[in-house]
C-alpha positions in Angstrom: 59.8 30.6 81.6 62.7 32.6 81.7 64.6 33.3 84.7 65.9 37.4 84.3 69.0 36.1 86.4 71.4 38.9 85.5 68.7 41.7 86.0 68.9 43.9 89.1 66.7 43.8 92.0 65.3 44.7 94.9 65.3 42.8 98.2 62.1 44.2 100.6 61.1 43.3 103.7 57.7 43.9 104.1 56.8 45.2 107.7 53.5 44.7 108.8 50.9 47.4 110.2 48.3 47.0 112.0 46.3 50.4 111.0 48.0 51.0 107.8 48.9 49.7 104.6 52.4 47.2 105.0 55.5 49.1 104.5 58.4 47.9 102.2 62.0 48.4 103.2 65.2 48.2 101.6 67.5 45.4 102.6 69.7 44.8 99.1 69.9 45.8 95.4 72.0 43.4 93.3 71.5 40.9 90.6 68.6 38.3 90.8 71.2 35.8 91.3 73.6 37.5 93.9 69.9 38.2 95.9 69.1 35.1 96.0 72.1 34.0 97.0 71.9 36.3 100.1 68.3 34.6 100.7 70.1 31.4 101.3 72.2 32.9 103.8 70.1 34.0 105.9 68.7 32.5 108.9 65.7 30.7 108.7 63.7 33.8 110.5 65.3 36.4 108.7 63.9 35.0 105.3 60.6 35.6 106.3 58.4 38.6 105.0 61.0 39.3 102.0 60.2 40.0 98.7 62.3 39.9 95.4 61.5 42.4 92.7 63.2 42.3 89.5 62.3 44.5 86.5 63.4 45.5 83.4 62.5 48.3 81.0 58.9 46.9 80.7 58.5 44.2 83.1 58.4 43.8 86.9 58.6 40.4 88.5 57.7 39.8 92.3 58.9 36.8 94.5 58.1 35.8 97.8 59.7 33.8 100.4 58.5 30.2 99.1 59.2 31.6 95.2 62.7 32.5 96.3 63.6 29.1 97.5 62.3 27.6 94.4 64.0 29.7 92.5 67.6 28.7 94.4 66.6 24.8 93.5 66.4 25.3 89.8 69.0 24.3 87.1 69.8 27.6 86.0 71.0 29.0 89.8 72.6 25.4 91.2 74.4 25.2 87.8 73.4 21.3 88.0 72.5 20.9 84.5 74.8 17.0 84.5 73.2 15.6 87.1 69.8 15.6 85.4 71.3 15.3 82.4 72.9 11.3 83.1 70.5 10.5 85.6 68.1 8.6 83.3 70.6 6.6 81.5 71.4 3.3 81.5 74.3 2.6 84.6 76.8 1.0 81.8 76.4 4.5 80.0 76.4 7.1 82.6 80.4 8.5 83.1 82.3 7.1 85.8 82.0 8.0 89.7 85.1 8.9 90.9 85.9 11.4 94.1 86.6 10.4 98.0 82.8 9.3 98.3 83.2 6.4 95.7 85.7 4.8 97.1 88.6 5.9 95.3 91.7 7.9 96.5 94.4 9.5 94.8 97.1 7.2 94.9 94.7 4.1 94.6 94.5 2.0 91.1 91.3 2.3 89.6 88.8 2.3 86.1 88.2 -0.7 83.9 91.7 -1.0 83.0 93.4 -0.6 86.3 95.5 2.3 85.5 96.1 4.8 87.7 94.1 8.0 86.5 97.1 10.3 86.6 99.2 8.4 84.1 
């Protein structure tokens, strides 16, 4: 399925009544991407009761609360394609770990070969 990330959208709230039908109202208009975005941001209680439409010239797409979140852990919005992509090979295959959490500084020596990266 494909995700209409660069479409615009809606962001509702949808207020509850308790003698009428519920009643949607405005929060944002953006892309599908910067909205959910904005979901993200928000605190915990303020994501409840939204709803995400999208649509295009002859389509309409509706997300709720749980569908938003799912939406902000696929590929496409975390940009994380490399992590699934090397996480199945073999460990002598993968690229090399490198950053502070690996063990590595700047000015340390390090790789296969012992040569410092910046030379």
């Amino acid at each position: 399925m494909d995700i209409p990330w660069d479409n615009e959208a809606s962001l509702m709230r949808v207020v509850p009544f308790e003698t009428a039908e519920p009643m949607e109202e405005l929060v944002a208009r953006g892309t599908l991407h910067e909205l959910v975005g904005q979901v993200l941001e928000m605190p915990a209680d303020a994501q409840r009761n939204l709803l995400l439409r999208a649509s295009g010239p002859d389509w309409t797409e509706e997300y709720d609360s749980q569908t938003i979140r799912e939406l902000a852990a696929r590929p496409e919005y975390t940009s994380a394609h490399g992590a699934f992509d090397t996480a199945d090979l073999p460990r002598d295959q993968r690229p090399p770990e490198t950053g502070p959490d690996h063990g590595l500084s700047s000015g340390q020596v390090g790789g296969p070969t012992g040569v410092h990266p910046n030379t």
